[in-house]
PyMOL commands that place a pseudoatom at each C-alpha (Angstrom):
pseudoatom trace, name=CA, resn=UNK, resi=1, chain=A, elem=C, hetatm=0, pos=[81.486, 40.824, -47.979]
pseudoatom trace, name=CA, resn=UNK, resi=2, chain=A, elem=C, hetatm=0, pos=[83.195, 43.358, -49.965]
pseudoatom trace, name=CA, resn=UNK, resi=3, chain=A, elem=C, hetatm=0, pos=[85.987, 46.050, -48.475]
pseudoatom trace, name=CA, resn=UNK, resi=4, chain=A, elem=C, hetatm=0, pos=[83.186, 48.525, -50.520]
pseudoatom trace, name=CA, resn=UNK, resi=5, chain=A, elem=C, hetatm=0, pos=[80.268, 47.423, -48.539]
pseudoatom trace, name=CA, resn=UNK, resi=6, chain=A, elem=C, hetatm=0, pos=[81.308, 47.660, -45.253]
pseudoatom trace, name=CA, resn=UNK, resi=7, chain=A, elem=C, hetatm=0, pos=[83.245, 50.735, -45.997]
pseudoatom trace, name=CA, resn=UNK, resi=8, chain=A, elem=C, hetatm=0, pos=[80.189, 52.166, -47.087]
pseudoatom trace, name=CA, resn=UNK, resi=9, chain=A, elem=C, hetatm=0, pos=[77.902, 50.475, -43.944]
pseudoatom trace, name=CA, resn=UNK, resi=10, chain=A, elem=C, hetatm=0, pos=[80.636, 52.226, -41.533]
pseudoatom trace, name=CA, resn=UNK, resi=11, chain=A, elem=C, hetatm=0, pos=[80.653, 55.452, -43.216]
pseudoatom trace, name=CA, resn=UNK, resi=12, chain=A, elem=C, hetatm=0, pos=[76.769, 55.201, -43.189]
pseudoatom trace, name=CA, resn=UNK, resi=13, chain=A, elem=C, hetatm=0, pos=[76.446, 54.480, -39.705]
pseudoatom trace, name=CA, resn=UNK, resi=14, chain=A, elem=C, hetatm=0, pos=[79.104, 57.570, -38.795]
pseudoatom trace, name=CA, resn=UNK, resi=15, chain=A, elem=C, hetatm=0, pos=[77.054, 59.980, -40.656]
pseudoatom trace, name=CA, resn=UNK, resi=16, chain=A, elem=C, hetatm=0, pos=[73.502, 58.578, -38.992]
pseudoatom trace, name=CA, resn=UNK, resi=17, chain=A, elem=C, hetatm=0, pos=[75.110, 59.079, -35.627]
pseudoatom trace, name=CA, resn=UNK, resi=18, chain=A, elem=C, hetatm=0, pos=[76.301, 62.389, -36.082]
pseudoatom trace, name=CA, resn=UNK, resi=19, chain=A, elem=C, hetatm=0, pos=[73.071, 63.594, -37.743]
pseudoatom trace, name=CA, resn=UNK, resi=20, chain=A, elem=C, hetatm=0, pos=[71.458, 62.376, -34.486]
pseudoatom trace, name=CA, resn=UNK, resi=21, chain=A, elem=C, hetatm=0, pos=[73.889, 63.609, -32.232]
pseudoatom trace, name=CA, resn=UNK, resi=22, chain=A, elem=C, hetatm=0, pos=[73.062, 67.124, -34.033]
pseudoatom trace, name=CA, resn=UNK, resi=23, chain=A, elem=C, hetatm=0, pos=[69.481, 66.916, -33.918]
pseudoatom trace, name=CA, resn=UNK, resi=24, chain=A, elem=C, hetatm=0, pos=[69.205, 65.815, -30.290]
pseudoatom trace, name=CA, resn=UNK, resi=25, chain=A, elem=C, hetatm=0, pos=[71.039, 68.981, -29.476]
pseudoatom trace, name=CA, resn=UNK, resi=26, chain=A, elem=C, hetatm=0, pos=[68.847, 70.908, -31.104]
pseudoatom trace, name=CA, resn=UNK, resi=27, chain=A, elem=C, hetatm=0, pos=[65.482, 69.739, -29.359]
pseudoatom trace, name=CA, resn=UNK, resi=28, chain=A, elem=C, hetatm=0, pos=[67.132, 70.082, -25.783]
pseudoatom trace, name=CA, resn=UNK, resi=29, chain=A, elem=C, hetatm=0, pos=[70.017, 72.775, -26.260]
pseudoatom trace, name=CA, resn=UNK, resi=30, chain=A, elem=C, hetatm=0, pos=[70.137, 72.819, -22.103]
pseudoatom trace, name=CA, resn=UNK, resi=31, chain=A, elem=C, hetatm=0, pos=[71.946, 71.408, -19.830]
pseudoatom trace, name=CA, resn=UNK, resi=32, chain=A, elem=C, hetatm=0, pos=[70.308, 69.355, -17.396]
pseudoatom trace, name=CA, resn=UNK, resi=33, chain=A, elem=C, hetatm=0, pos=[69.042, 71.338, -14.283]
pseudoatom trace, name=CA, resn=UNK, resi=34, chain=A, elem=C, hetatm=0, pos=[69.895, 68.706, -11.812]
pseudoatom trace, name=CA, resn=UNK, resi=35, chain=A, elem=C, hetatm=0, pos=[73.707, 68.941, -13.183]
pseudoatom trace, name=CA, resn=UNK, resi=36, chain=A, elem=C, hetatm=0, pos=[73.462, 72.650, -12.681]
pseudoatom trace, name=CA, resn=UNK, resi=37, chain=A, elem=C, hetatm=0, pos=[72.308, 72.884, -9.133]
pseudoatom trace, name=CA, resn=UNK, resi=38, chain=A, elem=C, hetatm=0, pos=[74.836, 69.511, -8.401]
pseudoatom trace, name=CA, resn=UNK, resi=39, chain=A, elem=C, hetatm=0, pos=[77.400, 71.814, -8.964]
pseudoatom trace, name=CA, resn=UNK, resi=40, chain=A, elem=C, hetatm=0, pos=[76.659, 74.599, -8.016]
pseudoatom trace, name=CA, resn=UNK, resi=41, chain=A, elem=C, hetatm=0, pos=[75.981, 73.157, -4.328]
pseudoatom trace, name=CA, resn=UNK, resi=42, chain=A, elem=C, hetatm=0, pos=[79.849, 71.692, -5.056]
pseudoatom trace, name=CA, resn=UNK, resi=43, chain=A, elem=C, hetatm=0, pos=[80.843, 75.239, -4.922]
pseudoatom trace, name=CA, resn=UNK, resi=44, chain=A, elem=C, hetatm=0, pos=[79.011, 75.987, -1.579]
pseudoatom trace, name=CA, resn=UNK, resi=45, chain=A, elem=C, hetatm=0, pos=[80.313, 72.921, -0.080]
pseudoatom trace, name=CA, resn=UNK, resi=46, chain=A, elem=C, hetatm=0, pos=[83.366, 74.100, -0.238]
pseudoatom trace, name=CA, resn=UNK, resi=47, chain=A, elem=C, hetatm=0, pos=[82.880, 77.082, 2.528]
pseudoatom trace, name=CA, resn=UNK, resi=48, chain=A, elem=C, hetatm=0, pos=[79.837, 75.047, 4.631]
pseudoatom trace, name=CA, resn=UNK, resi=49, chain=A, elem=C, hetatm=0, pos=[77.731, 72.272, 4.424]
pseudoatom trace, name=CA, resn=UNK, resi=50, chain=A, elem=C, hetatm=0, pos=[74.461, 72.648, 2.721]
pseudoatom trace, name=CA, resn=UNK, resi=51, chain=A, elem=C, hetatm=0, pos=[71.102, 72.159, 4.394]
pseudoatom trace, name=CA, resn=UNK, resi=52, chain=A, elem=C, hetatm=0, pos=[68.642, 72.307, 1.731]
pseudoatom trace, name=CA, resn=UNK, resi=53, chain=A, elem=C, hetatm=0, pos=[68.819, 73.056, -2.613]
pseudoatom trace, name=CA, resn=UNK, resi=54, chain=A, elem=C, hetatm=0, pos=[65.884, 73.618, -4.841]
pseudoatom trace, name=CA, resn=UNK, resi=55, chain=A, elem=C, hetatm=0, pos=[65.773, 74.338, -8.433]
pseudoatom trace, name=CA, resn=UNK, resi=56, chain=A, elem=C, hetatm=0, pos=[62.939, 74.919, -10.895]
pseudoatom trace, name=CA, resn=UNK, resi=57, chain=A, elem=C, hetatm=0, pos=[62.864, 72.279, -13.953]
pseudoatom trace, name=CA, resn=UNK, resi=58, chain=A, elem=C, hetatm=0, pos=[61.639, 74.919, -16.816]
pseudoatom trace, name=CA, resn=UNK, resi=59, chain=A, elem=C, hetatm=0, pos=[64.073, 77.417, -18.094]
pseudoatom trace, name=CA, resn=UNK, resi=60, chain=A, elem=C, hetatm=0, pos=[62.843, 81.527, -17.812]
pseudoatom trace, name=CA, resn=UNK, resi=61, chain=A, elem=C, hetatm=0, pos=[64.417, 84.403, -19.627]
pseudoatom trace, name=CA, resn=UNK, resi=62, chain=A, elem=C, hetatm=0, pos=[66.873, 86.671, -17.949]
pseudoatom trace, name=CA, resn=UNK, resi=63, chain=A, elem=C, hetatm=0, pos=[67.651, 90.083, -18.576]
pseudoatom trace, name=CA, resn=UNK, resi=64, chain=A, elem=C, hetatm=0, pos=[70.611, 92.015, -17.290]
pseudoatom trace, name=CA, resn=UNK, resi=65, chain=A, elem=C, hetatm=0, pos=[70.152, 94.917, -19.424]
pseudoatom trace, name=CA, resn=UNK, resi=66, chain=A, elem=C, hetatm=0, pos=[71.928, 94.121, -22.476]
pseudoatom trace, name=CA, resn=UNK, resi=67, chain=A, elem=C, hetatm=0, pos=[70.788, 90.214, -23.529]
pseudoatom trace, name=CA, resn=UNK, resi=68, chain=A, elem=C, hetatm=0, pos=[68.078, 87.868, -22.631]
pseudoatom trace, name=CA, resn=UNK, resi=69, chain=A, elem=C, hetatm=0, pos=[69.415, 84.505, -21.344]
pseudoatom trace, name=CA, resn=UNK, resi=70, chain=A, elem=C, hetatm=0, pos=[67.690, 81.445, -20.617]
pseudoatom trace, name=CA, resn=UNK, resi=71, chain=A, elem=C, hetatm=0, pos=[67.783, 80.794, -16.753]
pseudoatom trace, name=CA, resn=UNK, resi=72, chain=A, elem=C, hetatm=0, pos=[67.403, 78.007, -14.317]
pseudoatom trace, name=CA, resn=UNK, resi=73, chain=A, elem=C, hetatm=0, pos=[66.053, 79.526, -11.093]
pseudoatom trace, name=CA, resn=UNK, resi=74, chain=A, elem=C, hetatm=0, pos=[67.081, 77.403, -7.711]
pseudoatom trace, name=CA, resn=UNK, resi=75, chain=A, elem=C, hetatm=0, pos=[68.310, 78.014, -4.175]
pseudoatom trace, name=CA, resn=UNK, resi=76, chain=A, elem=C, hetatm=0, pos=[70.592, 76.980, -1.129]
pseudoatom trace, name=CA, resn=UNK, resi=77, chain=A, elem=C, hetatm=0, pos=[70.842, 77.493, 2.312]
pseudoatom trace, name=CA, resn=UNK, resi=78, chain=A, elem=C, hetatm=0, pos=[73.171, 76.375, 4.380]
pseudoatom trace, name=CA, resn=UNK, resi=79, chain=A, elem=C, hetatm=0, pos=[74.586, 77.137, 8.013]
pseudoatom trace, name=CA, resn=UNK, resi=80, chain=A, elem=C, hetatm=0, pos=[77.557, 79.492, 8.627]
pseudoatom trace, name=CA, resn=UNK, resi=81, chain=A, elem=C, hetatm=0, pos=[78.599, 80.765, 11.849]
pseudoatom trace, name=CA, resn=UNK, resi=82, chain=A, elem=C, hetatm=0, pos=[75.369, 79.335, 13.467]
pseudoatom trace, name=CA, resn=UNK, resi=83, chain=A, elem=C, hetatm=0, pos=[73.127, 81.496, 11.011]
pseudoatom trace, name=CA, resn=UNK, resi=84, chain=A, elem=C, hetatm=0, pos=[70.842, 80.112, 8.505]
pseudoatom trace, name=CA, resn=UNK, resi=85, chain=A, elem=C, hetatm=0, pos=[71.864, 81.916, 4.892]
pseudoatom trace, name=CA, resn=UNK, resi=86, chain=A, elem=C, hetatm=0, pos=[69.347, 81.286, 2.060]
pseudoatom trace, name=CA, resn=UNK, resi=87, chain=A, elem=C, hetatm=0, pos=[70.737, 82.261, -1.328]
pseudoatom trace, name=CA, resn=UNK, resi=88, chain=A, elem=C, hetatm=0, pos=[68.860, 82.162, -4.756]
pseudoatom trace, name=CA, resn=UNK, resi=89, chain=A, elem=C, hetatm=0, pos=[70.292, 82.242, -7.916]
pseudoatom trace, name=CA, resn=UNK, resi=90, chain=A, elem=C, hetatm=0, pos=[69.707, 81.976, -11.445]
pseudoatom trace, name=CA, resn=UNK, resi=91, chain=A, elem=C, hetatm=0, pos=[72.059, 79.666, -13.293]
pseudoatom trace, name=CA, resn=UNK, resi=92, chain=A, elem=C, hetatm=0, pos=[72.795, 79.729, -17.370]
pseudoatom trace, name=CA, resn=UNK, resi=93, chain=A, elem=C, hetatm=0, pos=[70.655, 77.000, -19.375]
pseudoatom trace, name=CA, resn=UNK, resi=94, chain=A, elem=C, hetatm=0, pos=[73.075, 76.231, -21.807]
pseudoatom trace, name=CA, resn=UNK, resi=95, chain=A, elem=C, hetatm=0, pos=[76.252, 76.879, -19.745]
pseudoatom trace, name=CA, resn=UNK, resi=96, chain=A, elem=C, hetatm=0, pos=[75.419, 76.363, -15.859]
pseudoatom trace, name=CA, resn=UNK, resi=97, chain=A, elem=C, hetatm=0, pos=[77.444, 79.699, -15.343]
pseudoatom trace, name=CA, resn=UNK, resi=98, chain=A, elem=C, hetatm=0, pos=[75.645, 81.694, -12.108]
pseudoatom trace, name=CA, resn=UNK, resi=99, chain=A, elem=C, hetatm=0, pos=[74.497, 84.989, -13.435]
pseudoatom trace, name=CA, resn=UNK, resi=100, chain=A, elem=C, hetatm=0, pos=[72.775, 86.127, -10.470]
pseudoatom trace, name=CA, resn=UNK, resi=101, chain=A, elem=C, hetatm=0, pos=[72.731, 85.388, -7.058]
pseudoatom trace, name=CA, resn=UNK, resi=102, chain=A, elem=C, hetatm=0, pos=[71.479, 87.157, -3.885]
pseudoatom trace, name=CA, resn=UNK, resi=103, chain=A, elem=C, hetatm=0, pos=[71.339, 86.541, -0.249]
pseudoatom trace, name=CA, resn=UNK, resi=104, chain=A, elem=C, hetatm=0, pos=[67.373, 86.466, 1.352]
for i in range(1, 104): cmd.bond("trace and resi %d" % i, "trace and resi %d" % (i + 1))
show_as sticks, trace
zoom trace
């Protein structure tokens, strides 16, 4: 085998992968929802245990008055200071960032 060929094979099989790696992206520009709500419980678990978490798998549009976003919509409750709290939220698709959340 010449230096040529395989120099070619390797650059061939770089360019494949990152053509792939690109397109991939482009059909599912999320981030998984079950990595979202995994971390955001991380954050609550830090002030209380959870009891229960809940998100919805299909992404909705947000609005907070100047962009539209695409959401994940979940919830948590949890026990603090002998009180069930239920909070909902609505978590960034592409980032997992928290751009709403209320107490119910």
């Amino acid at each position: 085998m010449k230096m040529k060929d395989f120099a070619l094979g390797v650059v061939t099989g770089l360019a494949a992968a990152v053509i792939i790696k690109e397109m991939s992206e482009r059909v599912s520009p999320y981030l998984s929802p079950n990595n979202i709500l995994t971390t955001i419980k991380d954050e609550f678990k830090k002030q209380a245990p959870i009891d229960g978490s809940w998100i919805y798998m299909k992404t909705e549009q947000f609005n907070n008055g100047f962009t539209e976003t695409p959401v994940y919509r979940g919830g948590i409750s949890r026990m603090m200071d002998g009180e069930m709290e239920n909070f909902e939220f609505a978590a960034d698709a592409r980032s997992g960032a928290v751009v709403e959340l209320k107490k119910v």
